[in-house]
N, C-alpha and C positions, 0 to 999 in steps of 0.2 A: 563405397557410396554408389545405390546406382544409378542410373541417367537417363532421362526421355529426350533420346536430341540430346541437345545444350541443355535443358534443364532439369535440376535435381528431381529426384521421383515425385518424394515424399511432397514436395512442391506442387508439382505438376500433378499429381494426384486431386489435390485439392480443386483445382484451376482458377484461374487468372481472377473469375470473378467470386470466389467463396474464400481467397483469400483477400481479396479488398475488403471482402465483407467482417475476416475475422482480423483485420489488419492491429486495428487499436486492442483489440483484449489479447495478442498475440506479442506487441509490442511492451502490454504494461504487465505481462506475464514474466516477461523474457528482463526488463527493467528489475521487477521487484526480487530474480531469481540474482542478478547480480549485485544490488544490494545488499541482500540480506547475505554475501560473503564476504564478509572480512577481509580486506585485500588490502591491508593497512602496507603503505613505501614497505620494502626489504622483507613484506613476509607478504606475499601475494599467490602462496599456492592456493587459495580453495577458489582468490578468483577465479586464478587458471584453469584450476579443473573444473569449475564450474561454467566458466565460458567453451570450454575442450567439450564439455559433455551433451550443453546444447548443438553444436556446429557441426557436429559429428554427423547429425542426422540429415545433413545438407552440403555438405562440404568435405573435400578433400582436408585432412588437419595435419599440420606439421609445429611441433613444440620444438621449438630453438633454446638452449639453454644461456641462459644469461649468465649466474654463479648459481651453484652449489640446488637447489630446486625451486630455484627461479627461472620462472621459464616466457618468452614470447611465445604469441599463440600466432600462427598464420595460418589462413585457409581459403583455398580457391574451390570454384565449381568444377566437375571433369576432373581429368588427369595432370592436366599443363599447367606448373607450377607458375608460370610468367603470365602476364597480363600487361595490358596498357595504361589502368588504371588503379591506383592502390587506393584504399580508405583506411585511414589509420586514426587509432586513438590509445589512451592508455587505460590500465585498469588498477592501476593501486591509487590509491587514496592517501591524505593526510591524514592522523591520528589527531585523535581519540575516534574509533570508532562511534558512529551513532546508528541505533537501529532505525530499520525502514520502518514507516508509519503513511498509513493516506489518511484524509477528511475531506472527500469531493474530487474536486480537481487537485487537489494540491497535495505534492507526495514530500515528506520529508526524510533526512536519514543522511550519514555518508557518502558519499557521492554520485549522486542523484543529480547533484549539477555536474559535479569535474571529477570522474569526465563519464559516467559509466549512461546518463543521457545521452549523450556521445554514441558510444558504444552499442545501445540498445536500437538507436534510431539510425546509425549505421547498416548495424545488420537486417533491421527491419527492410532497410530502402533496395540494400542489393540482394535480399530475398521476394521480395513486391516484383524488380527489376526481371529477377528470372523467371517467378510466375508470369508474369505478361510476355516474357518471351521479347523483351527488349535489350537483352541481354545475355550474355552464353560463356560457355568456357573459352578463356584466353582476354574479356572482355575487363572485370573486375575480378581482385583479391583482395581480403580484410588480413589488415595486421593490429594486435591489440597485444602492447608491449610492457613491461613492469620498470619500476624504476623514476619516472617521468618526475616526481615529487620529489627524487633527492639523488638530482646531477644527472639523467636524462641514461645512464648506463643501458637499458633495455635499449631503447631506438639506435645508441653507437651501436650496440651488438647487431641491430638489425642492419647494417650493411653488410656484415657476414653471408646473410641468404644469397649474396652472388646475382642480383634480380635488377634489372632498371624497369622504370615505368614510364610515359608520356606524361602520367599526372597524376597527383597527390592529394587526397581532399582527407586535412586531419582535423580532428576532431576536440575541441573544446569549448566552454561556456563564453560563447558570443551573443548571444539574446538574438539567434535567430539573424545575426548581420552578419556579411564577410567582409573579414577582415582586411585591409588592406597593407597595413604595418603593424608591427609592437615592436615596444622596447626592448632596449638592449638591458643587461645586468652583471652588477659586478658585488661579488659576495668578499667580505672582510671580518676581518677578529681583532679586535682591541685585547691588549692582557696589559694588567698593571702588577706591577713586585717591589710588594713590601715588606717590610718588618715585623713579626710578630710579638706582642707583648701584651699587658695590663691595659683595661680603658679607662683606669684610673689615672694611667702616668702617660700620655699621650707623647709629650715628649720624648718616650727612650723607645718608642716607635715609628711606623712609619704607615700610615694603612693606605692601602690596595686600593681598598674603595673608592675613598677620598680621588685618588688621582683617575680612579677610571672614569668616577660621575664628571671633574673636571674638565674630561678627556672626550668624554661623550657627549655635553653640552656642547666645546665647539665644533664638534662634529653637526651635531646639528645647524647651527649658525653659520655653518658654511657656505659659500656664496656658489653651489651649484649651477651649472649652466641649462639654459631653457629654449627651447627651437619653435619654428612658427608651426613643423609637422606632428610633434609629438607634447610640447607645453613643456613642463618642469621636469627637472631632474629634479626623483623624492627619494628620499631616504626612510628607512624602517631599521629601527633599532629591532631585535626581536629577540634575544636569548642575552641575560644579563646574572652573572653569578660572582658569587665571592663571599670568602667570611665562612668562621666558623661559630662562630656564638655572637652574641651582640654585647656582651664583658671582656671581648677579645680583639686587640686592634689585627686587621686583616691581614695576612701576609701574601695572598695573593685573589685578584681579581679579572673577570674577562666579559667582554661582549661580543655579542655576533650580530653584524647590521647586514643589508640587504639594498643595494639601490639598484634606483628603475631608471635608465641612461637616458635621455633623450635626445642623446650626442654621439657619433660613433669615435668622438675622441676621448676615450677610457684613461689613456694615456693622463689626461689633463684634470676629469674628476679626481685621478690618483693624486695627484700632486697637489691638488687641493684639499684631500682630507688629510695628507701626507703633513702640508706643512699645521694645521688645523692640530694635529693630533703635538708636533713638536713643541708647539705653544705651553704644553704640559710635560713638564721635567722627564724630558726627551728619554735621558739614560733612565729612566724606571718606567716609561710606559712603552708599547711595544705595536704594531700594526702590522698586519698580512694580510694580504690580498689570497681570497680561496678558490675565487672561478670569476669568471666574468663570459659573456655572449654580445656583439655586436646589435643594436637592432635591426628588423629582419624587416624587409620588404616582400609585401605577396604580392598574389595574382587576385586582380577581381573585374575579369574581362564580362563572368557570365551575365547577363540582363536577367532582371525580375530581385534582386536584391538591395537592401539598405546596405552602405556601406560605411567602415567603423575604421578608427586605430584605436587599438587596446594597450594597457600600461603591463599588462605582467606578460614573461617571457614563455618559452612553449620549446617542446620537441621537434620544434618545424628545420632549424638549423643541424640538426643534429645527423638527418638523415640527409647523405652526402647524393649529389646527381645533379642530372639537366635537366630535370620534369618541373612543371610547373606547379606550383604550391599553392593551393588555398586553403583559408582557415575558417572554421563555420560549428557551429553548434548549437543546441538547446539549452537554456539556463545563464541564470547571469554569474559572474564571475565575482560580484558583490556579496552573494552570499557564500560562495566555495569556500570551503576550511574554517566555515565557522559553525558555531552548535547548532543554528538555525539553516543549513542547508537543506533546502529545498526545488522543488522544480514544476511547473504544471503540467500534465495530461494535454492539454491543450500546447504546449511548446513540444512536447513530443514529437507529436503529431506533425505537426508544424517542421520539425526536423525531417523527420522519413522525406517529404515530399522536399524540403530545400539538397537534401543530400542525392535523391534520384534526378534531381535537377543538374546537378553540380555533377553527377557520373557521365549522365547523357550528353552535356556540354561536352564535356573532357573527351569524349568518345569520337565528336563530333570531330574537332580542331587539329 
């Protein structure tokens, strides 16, 4: 890559004011190109290569391998791998993939909110950053890591790079707020074991089902704890299976829930769905705890911002250090992972200029 100064050519080429000028069609260029790649949890090569292939033309790139051709993408300006400030976000997405679509302002598609808005107006803000010459090698580095949607594996891998920073500005759908907390979470599997036979002869059986819907009822009616910083501790039942025909009583059944902590005593929601679950003929139904994360306190020192606590969890824990943490993005987190994801042009935008905020802060402190 080559370099004018501190800043990238191909950059600097342009200059400072032909890129403000092509800021937004460069930004929702750069958005629609990450989009429209498939970057679905545990198969996220073509986002890689497709975020590898833009960055290249600006940046130093280094692909960290996570498993097998799974890869983190890092990349700084110049030579010098370290920096003071890192911007980080992730780029696989939940499945079902959805194709990118615009009408106006409003772009729809797989992750257009969570988190590749993120992502886009990221790179946007520490490319603006180095045009204007506000900015230089050693100053910022972008890491964009896979995994984030199922148990955070890419960002643990990104301690490996060997790299501390001053400060951390990651990237997910906050509507434009920083963050100042999220919850904590703890993931679990209910299984029920039964007898399999006739749905005729109910009694020379035993079904699965039967005890897990029992099982998962008081799950829900359980008396979660609620705090005055974060509100309710909620539960999400989200993966429910069992059964092989419906002429056949079940022989085995399972679920998989998801709660959002508002307590950092995990310990004590345990033992409330613990006893919740024994209520239902203990010796045939069965509970495991799968992960759990504390919730997390950030930083939200910078002035010019709305500030928020959010219920769902995030990569921000993951990534081990003394730097200071903030959390900030474009799009809301109401529509992420559903078929109706989408994100505005206008919140874009809106991002470049909250994330060059939030570098130049960090830079300052």
């Amino acid at each position: 890559m080559k370099m004018l100064g501190n800043i990238p050519l191909a950059v600097a080429l342009l200059g400072a004011s032909a890129w403000a000028a092509s800021y937004t069609e460069a930004l929702l260029a750069l958005h629609k190109t990450l989009v429209e790649a498939d970057s679905t949890t545990k198969a996220e090569a073509l986002g890689t290569q497709a975020l590898k292939s833009y960055l290249e033309a600006n940046f130093t790139v280094e692909l960290q391998t996570v498993e097998g051709d799974r890869h983190n993408v890092y990349a700084y300006p110049g030579s010098g791998r370290a920096a003071r400030v890192l911007v980080t976000s992730h780029i696989d997405t939940v499945p079902p993939y959805v194709p990118y679509s615009r009408a106006g302002d409003e772009i729809r598609g797989r992750g257009t909110s969570d988190a590749k808005g993120s992502v886009a107006a990221q790179i946007t803000a520490v490319e603006s950053l180095l045009a204007g010459g506000e900015v230089g090698e050693g100053d910022v580095a972008l890491l964009f890591v896979v995994g984030e949607e199922s148990g955070g594996d890419g960002m643990a891998a990104a301690n490996g790079l060997g790299l501390a920073w001053d400060a951390v500005v990651f990237g997910e759908p906050t509507e434009n707020k920083l963050v100042r907390a999220h919850k904590g979470v703890l993931a679990f599997n209910v299984t029920a074991d039964g007898v399999a036979g006739h749905s005729g002869y109910p009694e020379h059986g035993r079904s699965a089902i039967d005890l897990l819907v029992r099982a998962l009822e008081r799950i829900q009616d359980a008396p979660l704890p609620s705090t005055e910083e974060f509100g309710d501790t909620t539960l999400n039942i989200g993966v429910v299976e069992g059964g092989v025909a419906s002429n056949v009583i079940a022989e085995s059944a399972a679920g998989k829930a998801t709660v959002r902590a508002a307590t950092e005593d995990l310990e004590g929601i345990k033992d409330i769905l613990g006893k919740a679950v024994s209520e239902v003929t203990p010796e045939y139904v069965d509970m495991v705890f799968t992960g759990q994360g504390l919730p997390v306190s950030l930083d939200y020192d910078v002035e010019g911002f709305n500030i928020t606590v959010v219920n769902y969890y995030t990569d921000v824990p993951q990534l081990k250090g003394t730097h200071k943490r903030y959390l900030y993005g474009p799009g809301s987190i109401l529509v992420a992972h559903s078929a109706d994801e989408r994100i505005t042009v206008s919140d874009l935008e809106l991002a470049v200029e909250g994330y060059k905020k939030l570098i130049l802060a960090s830079l300052k402190k």
